[in-house]
C-alpha positions as CSV (number, residue, x, y, z in Angstrom):
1,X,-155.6,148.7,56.2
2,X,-156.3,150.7,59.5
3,X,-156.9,154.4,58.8
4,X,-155.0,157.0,61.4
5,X,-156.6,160.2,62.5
6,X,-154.8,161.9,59.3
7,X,-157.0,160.2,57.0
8,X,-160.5,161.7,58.2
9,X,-161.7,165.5,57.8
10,X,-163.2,165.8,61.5
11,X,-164.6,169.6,60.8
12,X,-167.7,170.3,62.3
13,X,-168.0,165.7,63.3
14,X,-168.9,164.5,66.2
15,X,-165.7,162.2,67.1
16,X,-165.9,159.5,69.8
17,X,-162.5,158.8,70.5
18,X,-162.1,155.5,73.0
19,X,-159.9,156.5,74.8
20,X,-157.6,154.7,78.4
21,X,-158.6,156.3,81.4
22,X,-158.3,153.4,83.7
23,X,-155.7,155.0,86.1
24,X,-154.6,154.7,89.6
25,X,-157.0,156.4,91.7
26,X,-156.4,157.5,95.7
27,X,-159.7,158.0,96.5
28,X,-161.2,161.1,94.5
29,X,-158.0,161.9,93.5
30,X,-156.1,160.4,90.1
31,X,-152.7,158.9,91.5
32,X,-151.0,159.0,88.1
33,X,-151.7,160.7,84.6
34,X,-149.7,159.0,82.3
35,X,-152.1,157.6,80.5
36,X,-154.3,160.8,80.4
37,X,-150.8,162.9,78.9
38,X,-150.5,160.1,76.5
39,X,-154.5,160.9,75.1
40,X,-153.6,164.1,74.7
41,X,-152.6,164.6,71.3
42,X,-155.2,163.0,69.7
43,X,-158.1,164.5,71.4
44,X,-156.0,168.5,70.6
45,X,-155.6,167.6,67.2
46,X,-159.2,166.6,67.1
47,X,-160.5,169.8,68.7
48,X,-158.1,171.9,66.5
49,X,-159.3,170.6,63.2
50,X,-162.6,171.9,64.6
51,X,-164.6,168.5,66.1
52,X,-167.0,168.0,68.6
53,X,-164.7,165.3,71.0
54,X,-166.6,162.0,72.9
55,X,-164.6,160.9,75.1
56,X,-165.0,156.7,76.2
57,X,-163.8,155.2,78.6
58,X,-163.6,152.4,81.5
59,X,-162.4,152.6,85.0
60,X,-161.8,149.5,87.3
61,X,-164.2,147.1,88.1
62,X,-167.4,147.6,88.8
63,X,-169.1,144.9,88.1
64,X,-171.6,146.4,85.7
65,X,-173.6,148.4,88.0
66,X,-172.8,152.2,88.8
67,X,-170.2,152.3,91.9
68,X,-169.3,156.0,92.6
69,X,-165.6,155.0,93.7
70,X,-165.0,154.2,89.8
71,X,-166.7,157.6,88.7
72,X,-164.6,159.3,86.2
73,X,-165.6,162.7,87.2
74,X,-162.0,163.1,89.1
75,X,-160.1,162.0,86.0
76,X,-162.7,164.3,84.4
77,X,-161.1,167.4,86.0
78,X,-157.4,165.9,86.0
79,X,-157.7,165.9,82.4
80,X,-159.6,169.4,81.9
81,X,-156.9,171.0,83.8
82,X,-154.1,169.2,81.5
83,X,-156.2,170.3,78.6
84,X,-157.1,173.7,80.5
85,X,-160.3,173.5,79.0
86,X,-163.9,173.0,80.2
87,X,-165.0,169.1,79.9
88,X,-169.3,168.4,79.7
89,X,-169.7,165.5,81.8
90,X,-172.8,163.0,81.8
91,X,-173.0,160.4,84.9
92,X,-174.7,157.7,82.7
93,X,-172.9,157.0,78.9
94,X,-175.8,155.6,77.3
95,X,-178.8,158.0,78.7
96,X,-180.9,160.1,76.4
97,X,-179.4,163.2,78.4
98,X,-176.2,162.1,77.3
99,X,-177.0,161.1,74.0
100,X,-178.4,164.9,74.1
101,X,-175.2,166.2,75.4
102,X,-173.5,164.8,72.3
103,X,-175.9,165.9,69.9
104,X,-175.4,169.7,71.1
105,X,-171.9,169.8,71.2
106,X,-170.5,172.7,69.1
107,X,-167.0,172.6,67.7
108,X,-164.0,172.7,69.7
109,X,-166.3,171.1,73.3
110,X,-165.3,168.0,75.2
111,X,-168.3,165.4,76.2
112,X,-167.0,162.9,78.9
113,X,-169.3,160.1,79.3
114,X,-169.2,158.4,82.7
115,X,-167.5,154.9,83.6
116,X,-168.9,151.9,80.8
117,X,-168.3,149.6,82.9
118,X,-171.5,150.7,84.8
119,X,-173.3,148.9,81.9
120,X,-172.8,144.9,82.1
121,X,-173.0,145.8,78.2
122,X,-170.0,146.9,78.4
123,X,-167.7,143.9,79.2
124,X,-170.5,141.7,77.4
125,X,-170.1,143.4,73.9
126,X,-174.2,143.4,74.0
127,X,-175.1,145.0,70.5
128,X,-178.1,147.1,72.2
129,X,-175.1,148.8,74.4
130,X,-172.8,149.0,71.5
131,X,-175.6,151.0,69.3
132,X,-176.5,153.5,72.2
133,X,-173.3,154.3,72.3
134,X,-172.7,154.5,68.4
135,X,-175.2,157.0,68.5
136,X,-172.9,159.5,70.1
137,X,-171.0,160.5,66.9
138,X,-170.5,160.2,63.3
139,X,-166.6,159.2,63.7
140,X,-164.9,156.6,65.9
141,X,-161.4,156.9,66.8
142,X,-160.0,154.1,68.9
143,X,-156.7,155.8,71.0
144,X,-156.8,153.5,74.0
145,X,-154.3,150.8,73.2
146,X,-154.7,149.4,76.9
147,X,-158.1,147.6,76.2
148,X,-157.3,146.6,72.3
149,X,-156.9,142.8,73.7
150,X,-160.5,142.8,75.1
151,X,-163.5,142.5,72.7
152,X,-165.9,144.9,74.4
153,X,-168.8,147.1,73.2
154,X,-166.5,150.1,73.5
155,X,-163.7,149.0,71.6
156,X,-165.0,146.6,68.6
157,X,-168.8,146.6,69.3
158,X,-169.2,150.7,68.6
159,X,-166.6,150.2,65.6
160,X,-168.5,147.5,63.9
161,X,-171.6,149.5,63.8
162,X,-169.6,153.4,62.7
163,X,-168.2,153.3,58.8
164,X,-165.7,156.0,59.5
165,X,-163.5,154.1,62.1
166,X,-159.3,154.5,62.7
167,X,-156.8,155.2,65.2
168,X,-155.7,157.9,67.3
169,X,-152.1,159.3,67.3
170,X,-151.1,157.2,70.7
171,X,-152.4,153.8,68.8
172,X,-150.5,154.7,65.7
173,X,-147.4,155.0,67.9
174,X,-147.7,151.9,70.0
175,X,-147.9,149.6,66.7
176,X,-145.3,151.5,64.8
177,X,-142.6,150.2,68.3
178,X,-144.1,147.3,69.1
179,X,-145.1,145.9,66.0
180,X,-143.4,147.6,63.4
181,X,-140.0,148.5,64.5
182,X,-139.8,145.4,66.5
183,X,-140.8,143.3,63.7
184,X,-137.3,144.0,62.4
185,X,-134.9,145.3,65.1
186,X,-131.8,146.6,64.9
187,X,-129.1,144.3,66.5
188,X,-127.6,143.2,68.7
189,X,-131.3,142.8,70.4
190,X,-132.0,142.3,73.9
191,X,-135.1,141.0,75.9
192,X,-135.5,142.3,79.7
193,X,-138.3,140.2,81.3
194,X,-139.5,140.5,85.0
195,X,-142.3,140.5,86.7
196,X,-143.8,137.5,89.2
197,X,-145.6,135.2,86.4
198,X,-143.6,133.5,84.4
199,X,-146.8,131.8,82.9
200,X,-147.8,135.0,81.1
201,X,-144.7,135.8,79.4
202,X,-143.9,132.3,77.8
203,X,-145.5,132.8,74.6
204,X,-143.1,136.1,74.2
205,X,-140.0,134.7,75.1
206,X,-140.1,131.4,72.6
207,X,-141.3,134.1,69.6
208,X,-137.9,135.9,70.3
209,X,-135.7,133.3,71.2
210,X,-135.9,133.6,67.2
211,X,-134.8,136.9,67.0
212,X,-133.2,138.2,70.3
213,X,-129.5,138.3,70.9
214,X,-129.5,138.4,74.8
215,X,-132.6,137.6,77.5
216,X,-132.0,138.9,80.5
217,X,-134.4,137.5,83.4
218,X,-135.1,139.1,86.9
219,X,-138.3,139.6,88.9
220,X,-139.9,136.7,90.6
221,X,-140.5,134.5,87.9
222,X,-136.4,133.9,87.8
223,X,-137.1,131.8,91.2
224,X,-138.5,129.4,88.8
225,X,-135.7,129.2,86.6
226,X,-132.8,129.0,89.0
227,X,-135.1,125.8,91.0
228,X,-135.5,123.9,87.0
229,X,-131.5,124.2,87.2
230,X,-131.2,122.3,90.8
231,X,-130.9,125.7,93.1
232,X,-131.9,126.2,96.2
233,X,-134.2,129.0,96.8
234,X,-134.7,129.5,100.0
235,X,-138.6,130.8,100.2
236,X,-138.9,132.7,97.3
237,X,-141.3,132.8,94.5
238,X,-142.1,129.8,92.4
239,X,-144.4,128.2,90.1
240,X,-143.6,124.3,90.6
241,X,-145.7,124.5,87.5
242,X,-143.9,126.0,85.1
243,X,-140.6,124.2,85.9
244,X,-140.6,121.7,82.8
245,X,-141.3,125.6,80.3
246,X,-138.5,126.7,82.2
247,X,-136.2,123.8,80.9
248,X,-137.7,123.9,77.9
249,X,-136.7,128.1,77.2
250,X,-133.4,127.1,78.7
251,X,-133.1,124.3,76.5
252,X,-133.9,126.6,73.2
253,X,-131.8,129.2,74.1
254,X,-128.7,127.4,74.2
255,X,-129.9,126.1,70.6
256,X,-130.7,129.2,69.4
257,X,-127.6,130.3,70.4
258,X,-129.4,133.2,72.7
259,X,-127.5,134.5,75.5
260,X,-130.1,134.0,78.3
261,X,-128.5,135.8,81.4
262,X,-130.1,134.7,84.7
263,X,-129.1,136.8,88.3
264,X,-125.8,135.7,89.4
265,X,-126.8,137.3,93.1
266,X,-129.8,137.8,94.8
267,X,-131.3,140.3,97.5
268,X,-133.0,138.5,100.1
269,X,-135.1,139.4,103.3
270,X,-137.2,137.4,105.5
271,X,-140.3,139.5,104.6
272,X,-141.6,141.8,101.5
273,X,-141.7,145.1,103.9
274,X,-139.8,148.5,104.3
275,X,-136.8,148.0,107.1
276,X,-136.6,145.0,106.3
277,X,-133.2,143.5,107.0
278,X,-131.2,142.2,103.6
279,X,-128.1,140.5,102.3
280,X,-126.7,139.9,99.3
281,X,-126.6,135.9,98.5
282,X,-125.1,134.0,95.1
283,X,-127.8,132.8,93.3
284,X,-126.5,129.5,93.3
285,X,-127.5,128.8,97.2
286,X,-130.4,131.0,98.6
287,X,-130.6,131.1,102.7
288,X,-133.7,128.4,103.5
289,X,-135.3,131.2,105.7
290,X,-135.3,133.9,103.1
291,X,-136.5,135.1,99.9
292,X,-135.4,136.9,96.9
293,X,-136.9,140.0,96.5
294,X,-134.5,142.2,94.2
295,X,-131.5,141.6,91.6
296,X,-128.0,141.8,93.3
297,X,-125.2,144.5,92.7
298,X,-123.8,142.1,90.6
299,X,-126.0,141.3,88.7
300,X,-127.0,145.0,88.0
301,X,-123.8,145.6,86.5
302,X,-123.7,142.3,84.4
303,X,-127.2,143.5,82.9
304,X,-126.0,147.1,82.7
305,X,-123.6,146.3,80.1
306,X,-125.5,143.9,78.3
307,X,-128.0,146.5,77.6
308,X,-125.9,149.5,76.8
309,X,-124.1,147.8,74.3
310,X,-127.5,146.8,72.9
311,X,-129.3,148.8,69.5
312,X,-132.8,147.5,70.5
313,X,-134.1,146.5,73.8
314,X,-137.4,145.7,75.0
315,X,-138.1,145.6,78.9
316,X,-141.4,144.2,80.1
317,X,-141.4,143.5,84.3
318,X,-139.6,144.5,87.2
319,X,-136.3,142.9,88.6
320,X,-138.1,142.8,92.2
321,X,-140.7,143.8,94.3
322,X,-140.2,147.6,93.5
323,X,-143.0,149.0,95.3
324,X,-141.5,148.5,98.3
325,X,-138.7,150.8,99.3
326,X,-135.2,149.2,99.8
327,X,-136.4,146.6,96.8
328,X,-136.2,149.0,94.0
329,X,-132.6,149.2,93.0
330,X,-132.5,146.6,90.8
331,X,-135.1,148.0,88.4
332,X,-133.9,151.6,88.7
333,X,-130.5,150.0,87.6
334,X,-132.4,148.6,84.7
335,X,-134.2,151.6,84.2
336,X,-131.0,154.5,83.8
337,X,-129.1,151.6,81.7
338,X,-132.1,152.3,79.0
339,X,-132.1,155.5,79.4
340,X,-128.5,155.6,78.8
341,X,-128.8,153.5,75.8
342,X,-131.6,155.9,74.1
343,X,-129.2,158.4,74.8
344,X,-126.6,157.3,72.6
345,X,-129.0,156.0,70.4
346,X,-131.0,152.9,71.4
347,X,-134.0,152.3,70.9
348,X,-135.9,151.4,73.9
349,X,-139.2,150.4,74.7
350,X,-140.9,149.8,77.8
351,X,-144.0,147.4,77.4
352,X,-146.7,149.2,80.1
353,X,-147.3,148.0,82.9
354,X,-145.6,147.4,86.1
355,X,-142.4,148.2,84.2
356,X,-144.0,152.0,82.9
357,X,-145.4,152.8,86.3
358,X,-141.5,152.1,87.6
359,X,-140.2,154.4,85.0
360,X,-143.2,156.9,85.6
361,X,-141.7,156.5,89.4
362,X,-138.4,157.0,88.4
363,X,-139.1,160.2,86.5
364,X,-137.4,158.7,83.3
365,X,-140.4,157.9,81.0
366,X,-139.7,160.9,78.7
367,X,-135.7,159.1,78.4
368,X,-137.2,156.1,76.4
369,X,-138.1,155.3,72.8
370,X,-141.4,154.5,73.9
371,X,-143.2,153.4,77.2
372,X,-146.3,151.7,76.5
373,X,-149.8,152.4,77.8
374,X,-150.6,148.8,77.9
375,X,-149.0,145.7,79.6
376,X,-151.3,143.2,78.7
377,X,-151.8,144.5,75.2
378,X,-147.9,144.8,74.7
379,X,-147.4,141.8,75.5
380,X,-150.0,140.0,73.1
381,X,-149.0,142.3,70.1
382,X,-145.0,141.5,71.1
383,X,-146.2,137.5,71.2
384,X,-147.2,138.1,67.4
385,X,-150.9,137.8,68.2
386,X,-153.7,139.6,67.0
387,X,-155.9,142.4,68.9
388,X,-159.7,142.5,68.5
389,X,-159.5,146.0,68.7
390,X,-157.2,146.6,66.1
391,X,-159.1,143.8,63.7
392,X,-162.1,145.4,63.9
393,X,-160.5,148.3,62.4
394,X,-159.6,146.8,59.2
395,X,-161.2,148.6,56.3
């Protein structure tokens, strides 16, 4: 059993809660707060039951050493306006100041500790790190579903050392969609997969050619399809590699009896860049001098009414290189059709991700079911596998 935040009486407790600041940042400035809305609830709830808050977390990559261009003080203020209260900051997480800071917080105060990935302990799950950092409260709450498929100090090192651990409101939600309500979804049940690497989401689409209805493909890794099946491609995307595990889905689909929908036309350009020239092409014959870079209009309607007709649908990847303007319409269309579908009362979930910063683009995240704040943890807890984060929780 893994305890939620209901089951602990945090009055007058200090309460680390690990939470997922690892956002976009433009310099000092946080480029999208997503995943610092999505903390919110939990650390309010906390404060309002009358806790002392720690807040944990990791940002980027800086090798273990202190980098001031991974600093959270910027998502420190980002959040402290969203909050609109004042946030205690210390610029080292493991530091007898900050340890200090903790130890005098009263109730209802915020404590952010600075970037743990300034530590080497951090990514090594070093015990010595994981116990400094234990000795910031008497209550650990892990709320950052982003890092639950990485075993570092943070998320199962400070748990295996706290008695009183659980999960925050945000972790409670992402199991109960994309454990629990997927486990047994309503029908018919569709799959939207995208996204370059078709290597990474293997493992997800054999566990629901068992269950899935439909499996719509898009996004570079459908290059790799369309060449197992004999197409030319012109020069887009592929993974020569993965050709035989494309067969192989194709292959187990059709016995499954699951409708696997591949692009029936392609938008292709010469180059990945904004003004770039495009055309429409079949899918069955891509120009040799171009690529595909986006889902055809045609396409867009055949997966439109695939998914709007659809009870449960789980997207995870883009249909094409998105980020790019005049390459986006094919995941927008994907986009609005779930949004539709919630409407009339879908469920929809988005699995983090490229596919949730779309949607965040799009200004339809608050349209869906859910919108994960993890894409590499969604898609490990869709594959059926465990988190280390989540184990560690067990009580």
């Amino acid at each position: 059993m893994i305890k939620s935040l209901k089951y602990f009486d945090v009055k007058n407790r200090k309460v680390m809660i690990r939470v997922d600041f690892n956002v976009p940042m433009d310099g000092e400035r946080v480029m999208d707060d997503f995943r610092l809305r999505a903390a919110v609830p939990t650390i309010m709830d906390c404060l309002q039951q009358g806790a002392s808050v720690i807040l944990v977390s990791h940002l980027g990559r800086p090798q273990g050493k202190p980098d001031n261009s991974f600093s959270l003080v910027p998502v420190g203020e980002t959040l402290a306006d969203l909050l609109e209260l004042p946030i205690k900051f210390s610029d080292d997480c493991v530091s007898q100041d900050a340890r200090d800071v903790s130890l005098g917080l009263k109730p209802g105060e915020i404590h952010l500790l600075e970037n743990t990935r300034f530590h080497p302990g951090e990514e090594n799950n070093d015990p010595n790190f994981s116990a400094l950092l234990a000795k910031h409260a008497q209550i650990y709450i892990n709320d950052a579903f982003g890092t639950s498929h990485r075993a570092h100090a943070s998320n199962t090192g400070v748990a295996k050392l706290t008695p009183q651990k659980g999960i925050g409101h945000l972790m409670e939600k992402e199991i109960h969609f994309l454990k629990g309500i997927m486990s047994k979804p309503e029908k018919p049940f569709t799959i939207i997969l995208g996204g370059a690497k078709l290597k990474t989401k293997v493992e997800l689409i054999k566990r629901f050619l068992f269950e899935a209805d439909t499996l719509l493909i898009g996004g570079g890794m459908v290059f790799t399809f369309l060449k197992a099946q004999g197409k030319e491609i012109g020069k887009s995307l592929v993974d020569d590699s993965m050709i035989p595990v494309a067969k192989e889905i194709i292959g187990l689909a059709h016995q499954r009896k699951v409708k696997l929908m591949l692009p029936v036309d392609i938008v292709c350009a010469t180059a990945a860049k904004e003004g770039a020239k495009t055309s429409v092409h079949s899918s069955r014959e891509l120009p040799k001098t171009k690529m595909g870079l986006d889902i055809g209009p045609g396409t867009m309607d055949r997966f439109r009414d695939e998914i709007v007709k659809s009870k449960t649908i789980i997207w995870n990847g883009p249909m094409g290189v998105f980020e790019v303007p005049g390459f986006e319409k094919g995941t927008m269309s994907v986009a609005d059709a779930m949004a539709d579908a919630a409407e009339t009362g879908s469920i929809t979930v988005v699995g983090g991700g490229d596919s949730a910063s779309a949607i965040n683009d799009f200004g339809l995240i608050h349209k869906m079911s859910h919108v994960s704040t993890g894409g590499g943890a969604s898609l490990q807890l869709l594959s059926g596998k465990t988190l280390p984060a989540l184990e560690v929780l067990e009580v």
